[in-house]
N, C-alpha and C positions, 0 to 999 in steps of 0.2 A: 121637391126643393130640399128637404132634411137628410136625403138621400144624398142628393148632389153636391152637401157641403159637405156632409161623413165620408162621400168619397174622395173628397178633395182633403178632407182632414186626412185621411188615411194616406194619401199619395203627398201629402205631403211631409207627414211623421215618416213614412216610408223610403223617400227622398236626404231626409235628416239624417237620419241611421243608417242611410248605404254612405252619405259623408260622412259621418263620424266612421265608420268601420273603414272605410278608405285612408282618412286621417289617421287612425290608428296602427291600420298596417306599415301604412307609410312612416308613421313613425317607429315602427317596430326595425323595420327594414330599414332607415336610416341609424339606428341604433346597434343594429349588428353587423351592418354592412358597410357604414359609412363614418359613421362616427367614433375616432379614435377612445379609445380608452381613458385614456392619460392627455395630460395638458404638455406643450410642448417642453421639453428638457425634461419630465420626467423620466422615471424607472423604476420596474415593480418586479419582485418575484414570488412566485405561486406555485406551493405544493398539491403536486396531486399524490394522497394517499394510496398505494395497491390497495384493488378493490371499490375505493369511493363509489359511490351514486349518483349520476351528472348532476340531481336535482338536489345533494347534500353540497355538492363542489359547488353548484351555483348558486346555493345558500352563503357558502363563506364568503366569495366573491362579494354578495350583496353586503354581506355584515361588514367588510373591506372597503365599501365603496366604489369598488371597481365597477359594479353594473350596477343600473339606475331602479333594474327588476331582473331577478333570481329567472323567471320564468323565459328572458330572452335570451339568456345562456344556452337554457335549457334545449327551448323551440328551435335555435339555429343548430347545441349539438346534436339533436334527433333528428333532426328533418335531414342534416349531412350523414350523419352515423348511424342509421339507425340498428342498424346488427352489431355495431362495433363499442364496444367496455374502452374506457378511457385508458390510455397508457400512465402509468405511474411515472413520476418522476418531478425534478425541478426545473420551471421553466421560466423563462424571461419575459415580461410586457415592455415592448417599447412605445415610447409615443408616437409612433407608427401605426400600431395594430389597433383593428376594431377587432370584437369580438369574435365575426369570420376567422379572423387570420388564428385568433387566439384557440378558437374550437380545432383549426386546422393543424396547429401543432401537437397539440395533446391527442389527435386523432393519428397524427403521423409518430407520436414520438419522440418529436425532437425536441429532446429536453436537453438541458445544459448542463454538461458533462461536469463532474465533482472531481477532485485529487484524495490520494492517498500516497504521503512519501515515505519508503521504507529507508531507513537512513543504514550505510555500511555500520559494520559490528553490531547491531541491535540483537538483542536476543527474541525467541519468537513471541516471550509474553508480551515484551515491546511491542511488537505488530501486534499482538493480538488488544493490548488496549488501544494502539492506534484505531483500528477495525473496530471495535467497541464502542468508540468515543463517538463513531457515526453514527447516529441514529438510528439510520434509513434502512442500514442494512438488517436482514435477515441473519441472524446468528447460530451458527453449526457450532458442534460438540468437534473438540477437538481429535478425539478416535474416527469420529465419522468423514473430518478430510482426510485422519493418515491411511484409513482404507481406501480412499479411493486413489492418494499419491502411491498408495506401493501396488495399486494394481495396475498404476500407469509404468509405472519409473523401477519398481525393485530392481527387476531383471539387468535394466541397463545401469545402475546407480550399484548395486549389492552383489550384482549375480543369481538374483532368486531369493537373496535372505531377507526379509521382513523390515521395513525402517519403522524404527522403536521411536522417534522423536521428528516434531518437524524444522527442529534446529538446523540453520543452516541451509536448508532447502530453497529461500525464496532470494531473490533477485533484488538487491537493495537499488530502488529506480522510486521515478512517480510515476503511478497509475491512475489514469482515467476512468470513471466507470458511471452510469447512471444509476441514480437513486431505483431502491428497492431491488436492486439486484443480494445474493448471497454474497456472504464473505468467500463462503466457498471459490466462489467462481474468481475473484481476486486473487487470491490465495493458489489456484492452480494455473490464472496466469502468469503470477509472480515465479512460482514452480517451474513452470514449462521453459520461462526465459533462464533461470538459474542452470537446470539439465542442460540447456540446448547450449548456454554458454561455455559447460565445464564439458560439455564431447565434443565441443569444437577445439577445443582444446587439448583435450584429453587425445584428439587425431595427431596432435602433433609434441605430444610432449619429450620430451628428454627422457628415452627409456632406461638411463640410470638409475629415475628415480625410484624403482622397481617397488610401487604400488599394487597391491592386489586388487583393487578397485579404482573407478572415478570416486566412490564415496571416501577412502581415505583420503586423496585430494583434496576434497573440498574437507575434510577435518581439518588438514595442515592450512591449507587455504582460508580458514576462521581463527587459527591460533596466529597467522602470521598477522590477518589485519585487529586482533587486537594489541598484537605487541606492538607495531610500531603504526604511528599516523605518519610517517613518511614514503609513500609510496616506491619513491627514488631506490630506497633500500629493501622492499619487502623482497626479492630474490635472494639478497642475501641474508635475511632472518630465515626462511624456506630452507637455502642452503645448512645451517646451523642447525635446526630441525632435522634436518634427515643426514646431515653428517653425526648428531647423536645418538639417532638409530642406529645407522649404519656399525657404531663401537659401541652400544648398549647401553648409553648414559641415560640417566634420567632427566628427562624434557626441559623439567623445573623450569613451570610457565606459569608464573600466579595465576595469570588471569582464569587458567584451567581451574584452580584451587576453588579461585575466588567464586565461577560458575558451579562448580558441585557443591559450594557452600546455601546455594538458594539464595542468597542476598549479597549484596554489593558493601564493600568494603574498603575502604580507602589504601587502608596498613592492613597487611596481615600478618596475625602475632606467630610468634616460633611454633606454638602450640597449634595453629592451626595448618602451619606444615607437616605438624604431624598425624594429623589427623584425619586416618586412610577415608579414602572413596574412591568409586570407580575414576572420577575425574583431578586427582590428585598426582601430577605429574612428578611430587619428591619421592612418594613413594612406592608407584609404580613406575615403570618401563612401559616405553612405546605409547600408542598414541591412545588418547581420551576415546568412549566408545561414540560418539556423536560429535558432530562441531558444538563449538560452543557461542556460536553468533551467526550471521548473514556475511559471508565474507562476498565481499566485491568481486568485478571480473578481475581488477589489477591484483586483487590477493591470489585466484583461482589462475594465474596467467603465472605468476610466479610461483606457487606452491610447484607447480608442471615444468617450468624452465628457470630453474635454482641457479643460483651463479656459483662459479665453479671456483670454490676454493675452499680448503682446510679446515674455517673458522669454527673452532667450539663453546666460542662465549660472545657475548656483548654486553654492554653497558652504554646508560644512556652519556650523551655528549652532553659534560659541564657547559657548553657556551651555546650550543641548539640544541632544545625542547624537540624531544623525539627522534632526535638521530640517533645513533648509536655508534660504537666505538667495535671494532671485531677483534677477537686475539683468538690463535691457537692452542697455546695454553694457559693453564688456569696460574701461572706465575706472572704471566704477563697479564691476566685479565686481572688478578688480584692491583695489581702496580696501576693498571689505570683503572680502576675504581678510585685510587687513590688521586692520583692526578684528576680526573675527572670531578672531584668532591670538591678540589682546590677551585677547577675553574669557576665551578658551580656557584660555589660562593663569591669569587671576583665580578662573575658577570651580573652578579643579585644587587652587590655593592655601588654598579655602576651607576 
């Protein structure tokens, strides 16, 4: 008899515990399989760190709230992944996804793509705190991209001579990239579109302009987009450029000045016209050794196909910010300096 009820006791604790362990998977499995994340209209976003540990990532989740238990993160990303390291990056929770869906991205990768915008004229420290200011990325030493752009690009950019700076080199665009990637790898796609831009170009340019290189190109092509923000006109600021070569004038481009100076300047005083450097166009001849900003394709499209006429000066237009005024010579450029100061002041007045 004591027998028969210990055995019934045990078939029945037996019984208890294969429900409850049923109950429990059941609910485990409705928890990562079934049951959404988030409440409906929500929206969540979750970093996954290069490197993390699914069981560190399903620790923050829980301290987030987002999972009810760290360990069902877990159990569904092993039991899916189990040879497979989480991919890095930033990813979206909709109030759609159960945990499944959520292991499945971070399995596949598909994270949601971040911007980065290189604005025309920026100089490269400009990108490079843009680049900086990301977190996520991996940060290179500035010598260790220009080795690997002049082992891509010298040849066809220089002719085999060595690029001393990355000024000027990248592509003022926005670019897409997933977290945890290198700046590097930004940085020679940004590259690759600038090159590919300036010998598309470079295939058809106006062989008057009789450049030794695409890299001198793209020098004119950074001085023109910072002298004028009017696009309409950068062929003939180009033009002006290389009609003062062509008679051996001196450039006299502040902004050249301003860029060898290391810092930004609103006015620049008499004295610092005077004041030799390599990028100082009063008192050298010809062109600065490096661009001195990100010049656009519409800079790079016009630096290559200048308009054709005589002009050896300009000056900005009294009544529109950023146009400019052309003259031949400097008696006539002197005379609208003048007239141009009049409007200047009439159209302030208005």
């Amino acid at each position: 008899m004591k027998l028969t009820h210990l055995f019934r006791g045990a078939t029945a604790l037996a019984l208890f515990l294969c429900v409850m362990l049923t109950l429990y998977v059941l609910n485990v499995y409705v928890d990562i399989a079934v049951r959404t994340i988030l409440s409906p209209g929500q929206y969540e976003e979750v970093v996954v760190e290069r490197g993390i540990q699914v069981r560190r990532f399903a620790s923050q989740l829980e301290d987030r709230g987002l999972v009810s238990a760290a360990t069902h993160f877990t159990v569904a990303y092993i039991s899916q992944y189990p040879s497979s390291s989480m991919q890095a990056g930033l990813y979206e929770i909709n109030d759609t996804d159960t945990l499944l869906t959520l292991v499945n991205k971070i399995a596949r990768g598909a994270s949601l793509l971040e911007k980065i915008t290189i604005i025309e004229g920026w100089q490269w420290k400009q990108v490079k705190q843009s680049l900086h200011a990301h977190q996520q990325f991996t940060i290179s030493k500035d010598q260790q991209i220009l080795e690997e752009i002049n082992r891509d690009f010298k040849y066809t950019l220089r002719g085999g001579k060595a690029l001393i700076s990355l000024e000027g080199l990248l592509m003022p665009d926005t670019y897409k990239f997933k977290r945890g990637i290198s700046d590097r790898s930004i940085v020679k796609t940004a590259v690759s579109q600038q090159v590919n831009t300036l010998m598309h170009e470079w295939e058809s340019r106006d062989k008057t302009t009789n450049y030794a290189t695409p890299y001198q190109a793209l020098i004119v092509a950074s001085l023109i987009e910072r002298e004028s923000g009017f696009p309409a006109e950068y062929s003939k600021i180009a033009a002006v450029i290389l009609n003062r070569i062509r008679v051996n004038m001196p450039l006299q481009i502040d902004a050249s000045v301003i860029y060898g100076m290391g810092r930004h300047q609103a006015r620049l005083k008499h004295s610092d016209l005077k004041r030799d450097s390599a990028y100082n166009t009063y008192t050298r001849r010809g062109l600065p050794p490096t661009p001195i900003g990100m010049p656009s394709h519409a800079a790079i499209h016009a630096a290559l196909h200048p308009f054709k006429f005589g002009a050896l000066y300009y000056v900005l237009d009294g009544a529109h910010p950023y146009r400019h005024i052309f003259t031949t010579s400097f008696a006539d450029h002197r005379a609208q300096k003048q007239v141009q100061k009049q409007r200047s002041k009439v159209h302030t007045n208005r």
